[in-house]
N, C-alpha and C positions, 0 to 999 in steps of 0.2 A: 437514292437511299430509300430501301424500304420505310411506309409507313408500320411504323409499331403499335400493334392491337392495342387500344384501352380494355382498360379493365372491366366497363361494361359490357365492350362489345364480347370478351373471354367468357362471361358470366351469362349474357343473354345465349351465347353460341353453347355452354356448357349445356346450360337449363332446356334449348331447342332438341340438342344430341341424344338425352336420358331422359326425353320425352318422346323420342321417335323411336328408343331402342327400347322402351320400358315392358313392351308386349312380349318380345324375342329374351330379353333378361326374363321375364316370368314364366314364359314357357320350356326357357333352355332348367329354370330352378326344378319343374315339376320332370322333364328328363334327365335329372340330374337324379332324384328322389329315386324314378326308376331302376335306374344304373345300379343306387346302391341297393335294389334290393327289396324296396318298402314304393309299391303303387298305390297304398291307401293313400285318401285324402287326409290331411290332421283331424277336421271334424268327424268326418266317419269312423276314424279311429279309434277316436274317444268314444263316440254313441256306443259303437259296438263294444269297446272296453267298459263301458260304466254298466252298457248292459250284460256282462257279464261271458260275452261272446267271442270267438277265435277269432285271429288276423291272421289271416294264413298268406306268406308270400312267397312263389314260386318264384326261382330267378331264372326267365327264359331269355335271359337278354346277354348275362355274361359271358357264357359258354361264343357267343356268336361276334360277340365285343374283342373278347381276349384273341381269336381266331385272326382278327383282321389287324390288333396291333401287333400283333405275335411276326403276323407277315412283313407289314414296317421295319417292325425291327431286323430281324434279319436279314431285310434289303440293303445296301448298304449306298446310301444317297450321295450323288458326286456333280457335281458342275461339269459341265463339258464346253469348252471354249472352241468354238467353226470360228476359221481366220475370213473376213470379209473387209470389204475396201482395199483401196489403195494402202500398199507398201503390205498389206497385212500376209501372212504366213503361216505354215505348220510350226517352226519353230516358237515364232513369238509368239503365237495359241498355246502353244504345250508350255510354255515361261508362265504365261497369263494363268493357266489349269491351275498348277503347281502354286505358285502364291497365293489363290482361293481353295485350295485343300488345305494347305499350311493354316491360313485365317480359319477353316471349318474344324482344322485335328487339336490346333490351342484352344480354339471355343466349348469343346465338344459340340458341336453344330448338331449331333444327330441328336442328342439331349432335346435339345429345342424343335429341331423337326417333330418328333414324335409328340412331344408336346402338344405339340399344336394341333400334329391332327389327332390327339386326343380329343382335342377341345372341338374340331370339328366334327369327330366320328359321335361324342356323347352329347354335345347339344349343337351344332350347328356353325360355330363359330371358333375358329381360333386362330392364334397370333405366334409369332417370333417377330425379332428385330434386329436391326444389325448398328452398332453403336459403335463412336471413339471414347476409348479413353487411353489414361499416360501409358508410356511405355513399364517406366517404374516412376516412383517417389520422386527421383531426382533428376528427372526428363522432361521435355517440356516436349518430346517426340509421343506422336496418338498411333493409334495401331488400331485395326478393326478389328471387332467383335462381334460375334454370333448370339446374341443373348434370348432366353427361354424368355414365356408369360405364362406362369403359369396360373394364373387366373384370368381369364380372355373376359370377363365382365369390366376389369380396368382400364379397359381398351373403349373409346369412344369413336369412332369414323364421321366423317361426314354422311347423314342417311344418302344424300344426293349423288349417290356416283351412281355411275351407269355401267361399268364395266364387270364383268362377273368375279375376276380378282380383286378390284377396286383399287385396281392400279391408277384410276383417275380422280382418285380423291385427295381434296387440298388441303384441309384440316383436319385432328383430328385430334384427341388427348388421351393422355395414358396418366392414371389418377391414383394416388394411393394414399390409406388410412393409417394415419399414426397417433399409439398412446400420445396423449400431451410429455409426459417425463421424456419417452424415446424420440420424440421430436426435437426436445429440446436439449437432448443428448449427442442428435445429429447435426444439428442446425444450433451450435450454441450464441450464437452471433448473431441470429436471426431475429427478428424483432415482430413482436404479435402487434398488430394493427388492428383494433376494434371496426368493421361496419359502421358502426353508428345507425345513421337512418335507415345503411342501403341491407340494413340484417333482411327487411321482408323480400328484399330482391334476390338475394341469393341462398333459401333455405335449403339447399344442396350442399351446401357449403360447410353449412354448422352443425359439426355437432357437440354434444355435449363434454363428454370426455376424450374425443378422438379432434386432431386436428389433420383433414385433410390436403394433399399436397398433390401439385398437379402440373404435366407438361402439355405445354400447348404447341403444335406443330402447324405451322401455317404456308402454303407454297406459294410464294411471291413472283407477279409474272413482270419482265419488261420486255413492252414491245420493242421492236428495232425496225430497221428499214433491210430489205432482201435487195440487192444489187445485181441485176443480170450483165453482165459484160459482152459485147461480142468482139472476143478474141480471135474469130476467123478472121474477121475484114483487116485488124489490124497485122496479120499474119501476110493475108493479101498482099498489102501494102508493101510487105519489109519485101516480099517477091517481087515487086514491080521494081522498084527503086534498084535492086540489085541487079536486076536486067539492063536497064535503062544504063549503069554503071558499066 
């Protein structure tokens, strides 16, 4: 049975995550600034406005932005299933295609595609995800979903992965901010728990009138034992005996 995270350990991992991404979240804000439009810094802003002086902002960036989503979208993004292994097939690939379009045409999958690389092409980072939930109200049957982020700073990864998709990363959280009334409109059952002591440990945590709420995704390994068999000799064997016979 996996062990299940403490809460310290969620809070020190949180606090490590938004401490390694805090440079990239600052720099993705100031490309962000760009994007819309406005390369001034806030202070210089002001000097030049109190001094009574123009902001002049050219936009050389949308024209070449809009270009490259424009292309996205009218690509039109598809899963392709190559049959490999044993028993596998053209037919059972194209069965296999076919139920991951179906899951991509309910989700709008391409919604979230472009999303994302929205998020990558304007600051360097973005997400989608792929989720269960009920089939309806009154099923206890899950069905997959292709779900949008459309804000990639909610997003926390492990910094430690090494892979350039960060396909090898084991933790990570997906965090989100709620008025206190909407929380407790969503969550009515839900029951607020004071810190106490541990408020100086987690001041990511709190804030004033927002109550944060957060998924923790963590990949549990168990080793096993690999068994080589040698199935030749005993193949051997059934040939001798049947000779002998």
């Amino acid at each position: 049975m996996p062990k299940t995270p403490t809460p310290k350990e969620i809070r020190d991992r949180f606090s490590d995550y938004s401490n390694e991404w805090r440079d990239t979240h600052e720099e993705a804000k100031v490309d962000m600034r760009y994007v819309a439009g406005d390369p001034w810094e806030p202070k210089d802003r002001r000097a030049r406005e109190d001094a009574g002086r123009p902001c002049i902002s050219l936009d050389l960036l949308g024209q070449y932005l809009n270009q490259c989503e424009n292309n996205i979208r009218q690509t039109e993004l598809a899963i392709q299933v190559i049959p490999q292994g044993d028993g596998a097939n053209d037919k059972t690939a194209s069965h296999r295609e076919n139920i991951i379009r179906g899951i991509d045409y309910r989700s709008n999958g391409q919604a979230a595609d472009v999303t994302a690389f929205q998020g990558a092409l304007q600051r360097s980072y973005g997400f989608s995800r792929l989720i269960t939930q009920p089939v309806d109200a009154e099923s206890f049957d899950l069905e997959i979903r292709v779900q949008r982020i459309p804000n990639p700073d909610c997003v926390l990864l492990d910094p430690d992965y090494k892979e350039a998709d960060a396909s090898d990363v084991e933790n990570a959280f997906i965090t989100d901010l709620l008025k206190k009334r909407d929380f407790k409109r969503r969550y009515p059952k839900a029951k607020a728990v004071s810190f106490d002591k541990e408020l100086t440990d987690a001041p990511l945590w709190i804030r004033e009138n927002t109550i944060q709420i957060a998924e923790f995704w963590k990949v549990h390994k168990t080793p096993r034992q690999l068994l080589l068999l040698d199935t030749r000799s005993e193949e051997h064997t059934s040939e001798l005996q049947s000779l002998r016979h």
